[in-house]
N, C-alpha and C positions, 0 to 999 in steps of 0.2 A: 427113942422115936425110930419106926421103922422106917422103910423105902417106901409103905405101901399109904404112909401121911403125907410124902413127899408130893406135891405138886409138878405137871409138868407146865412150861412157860406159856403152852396152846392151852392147858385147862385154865391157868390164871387168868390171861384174856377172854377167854370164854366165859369167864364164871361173873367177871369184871364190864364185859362188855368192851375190854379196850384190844386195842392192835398192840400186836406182838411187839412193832417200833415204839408202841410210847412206851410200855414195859422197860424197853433197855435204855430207852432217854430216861425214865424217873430215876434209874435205877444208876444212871450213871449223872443224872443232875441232881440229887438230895444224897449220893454217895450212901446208895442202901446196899448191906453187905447179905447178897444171895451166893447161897453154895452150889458149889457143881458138881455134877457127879461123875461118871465115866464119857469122857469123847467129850468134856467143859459141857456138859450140857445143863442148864439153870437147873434148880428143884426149890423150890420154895414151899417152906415151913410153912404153918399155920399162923404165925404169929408176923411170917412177911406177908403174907396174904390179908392180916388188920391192918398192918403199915401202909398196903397200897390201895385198901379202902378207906383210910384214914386222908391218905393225900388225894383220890378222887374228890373226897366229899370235900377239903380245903378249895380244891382246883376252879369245884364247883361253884361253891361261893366264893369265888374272885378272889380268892387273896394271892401277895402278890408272892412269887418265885421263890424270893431273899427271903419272907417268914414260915416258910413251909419246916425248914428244917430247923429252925430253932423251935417254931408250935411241938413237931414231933419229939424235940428234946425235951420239952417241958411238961409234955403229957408221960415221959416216960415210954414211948413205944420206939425209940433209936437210942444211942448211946453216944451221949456228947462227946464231940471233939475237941482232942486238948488241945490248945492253944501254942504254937509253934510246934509241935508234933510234924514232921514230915509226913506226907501221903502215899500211900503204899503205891507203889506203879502202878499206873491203869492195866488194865486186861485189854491184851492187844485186839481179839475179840469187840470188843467193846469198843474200842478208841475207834476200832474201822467202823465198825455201825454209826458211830457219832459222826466221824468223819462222812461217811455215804449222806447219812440224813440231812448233815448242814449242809453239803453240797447241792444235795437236790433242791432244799427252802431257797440256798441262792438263786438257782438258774431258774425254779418258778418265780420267784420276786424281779430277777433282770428281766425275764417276758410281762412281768405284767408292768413294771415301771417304763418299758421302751411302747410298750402299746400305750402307754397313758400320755408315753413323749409326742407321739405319730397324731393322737388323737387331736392335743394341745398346736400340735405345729397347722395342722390341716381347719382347726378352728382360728387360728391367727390368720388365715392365707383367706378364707374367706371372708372375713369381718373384714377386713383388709381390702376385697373387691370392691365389696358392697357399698362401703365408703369411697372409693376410685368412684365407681359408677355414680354413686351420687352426687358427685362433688364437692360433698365435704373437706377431702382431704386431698392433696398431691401423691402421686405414685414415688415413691422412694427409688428408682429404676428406670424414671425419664430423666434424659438430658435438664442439664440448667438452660435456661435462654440463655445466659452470658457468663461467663465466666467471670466468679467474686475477687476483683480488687479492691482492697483497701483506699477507701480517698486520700490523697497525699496533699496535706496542708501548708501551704507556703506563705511564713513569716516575712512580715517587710526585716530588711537588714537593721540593725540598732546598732549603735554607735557606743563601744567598748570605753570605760573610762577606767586609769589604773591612775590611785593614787589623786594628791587632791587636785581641783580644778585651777587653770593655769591662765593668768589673766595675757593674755595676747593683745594687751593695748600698753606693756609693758616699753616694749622698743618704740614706739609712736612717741611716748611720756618722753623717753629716756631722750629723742632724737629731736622733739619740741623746742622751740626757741625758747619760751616760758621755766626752762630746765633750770634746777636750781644752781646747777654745778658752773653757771654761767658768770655767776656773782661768785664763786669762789667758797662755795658755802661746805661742798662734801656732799657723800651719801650720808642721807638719813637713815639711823639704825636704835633698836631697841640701848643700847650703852652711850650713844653720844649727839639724840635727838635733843638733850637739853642746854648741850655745849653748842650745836649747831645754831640752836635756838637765842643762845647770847649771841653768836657774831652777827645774827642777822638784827638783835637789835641792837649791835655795835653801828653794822652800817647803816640803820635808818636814823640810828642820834638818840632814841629814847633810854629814857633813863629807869631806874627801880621801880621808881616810882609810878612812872606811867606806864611799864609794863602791866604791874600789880595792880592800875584799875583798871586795863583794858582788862585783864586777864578776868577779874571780879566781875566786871559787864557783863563780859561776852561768856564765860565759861563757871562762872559760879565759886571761881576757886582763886583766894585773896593772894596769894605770891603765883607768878610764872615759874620759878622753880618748882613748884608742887605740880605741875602738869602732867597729863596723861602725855604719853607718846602720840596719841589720835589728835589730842588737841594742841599737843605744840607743832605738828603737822600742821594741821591749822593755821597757827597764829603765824608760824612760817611762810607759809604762803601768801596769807594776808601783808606781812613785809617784804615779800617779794614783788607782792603787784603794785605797793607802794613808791618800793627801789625803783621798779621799771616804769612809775609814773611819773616818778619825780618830784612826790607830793612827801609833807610830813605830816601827817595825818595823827595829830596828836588827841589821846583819848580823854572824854569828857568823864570829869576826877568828883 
């Protein structure tokens, strides 16, 4: 092949209908291998000149980026890439054109995304009056009438109990004329409420006997020795108010 089949990279575009920049973007995004000749200048074969008609017409019909260069492999018009093979160094040529061209896509895309910001801010600011003016809304930017405190709720005081409840008619009991400890009888207690329970019907005179039917009558349970602590409490009592009557009040058998 001579020099005079070679292509230069104005006729390619020319011929193609494309700018010189997409040339060196295709060329360095589908990783197509164009030779250079004297002064790195491109020349493209005959056969890269199908290749970039080939990815026009792709471009054309929408496809997307990522399948361009595997379609090319598979039609046979490039030559697959092995798979971990390292990439030959870019052409610094080239890295700078890429580099120039992305730079420019940004700062057009920051001018167009900050006019679309302006645009957005200055359509908020009016929709914004309009509702002021009509009173639908409050201005975000006037004073509060009053300034927001919290209402602060005040509990009546409640009265702390620790521990069980505590009868405070204990000393009253205890200081009572009526007090058993009078008669000589002792504190009553869970161990010796049934021995206290015989002296007091020592001092009243009753016998077994007439304990076991008052106790039958009155509490349902045929011996006074079988009693509850509640109800020799009880019965105790009832001999106490007898002792300090003076009566003997013997039970109906």
């Amino acid at each position: 092949m001579t020099n005079a089949d070679m292509l230069s990279i104005n006729a390619v575009a020319a011929r193609l209908q494309l700018s010189v920049h997409q040339l060196r973007r295709w060329e360095l995004m589908f990783g197509l291998e164009i030779k250079r000749g004297r002064g790195q200048q491109r020349q493209y074969r005959p056969e890269d000149l199908s290749v970039l008609e080939r990815i026009k017409e792709l471009v054309e019909q929408g496809w997307p980026t990522s399948q361009i260069r595997p379609q090319l492999e598979a039609e046979g018009l490039v030559s697959p890439k092995l798979i971990g093979l390292p990439m030959a160094p870019g052409n610094p040529e080239v890295l700078m054109e890429a580099l120039i061209g992305f730079r420019s896509f940004t700062e057009r895309r920051f001018i167009e995304i900050s006019r679309q910001i302006d645009e957005l801010r200055q359509l908020l600011i009016s929709i914004t009056l309009k509702q002021e003016l009509s009173g639908e809304m409050s201005s975000p930017w006037q004073p509060m009438p009053q300034e927001f405190t919290p209402e602060v709720k005040i509990y009546p005081a409640e009265e702390i109990r620790l521990g069980p409840a505590v009868n405070l008619n204990v000393a009253a009991e205890e200081a009572s004329p009526d007090d058993d400890d009078r008669l000589g009888l002792g504190e009553v207690t869970d161990q010796n409420y049934l021995t206290v329970l015989g002296r007091a019907l020592d001092l009243v005179g009753w016998t077994d006997e007439q304990a076991d039917a008052f106790s039958l009558k009155s509490y349902g349970v045929p011996h006074w020795d079988e009693l509850g602590r509640s109800q020799g409490e009880k019965l105790i009592s009832h001999l106490v108010e007898l002792i300090q009557a003076g009566a003997n009040e013997e039970p109906v058998s």
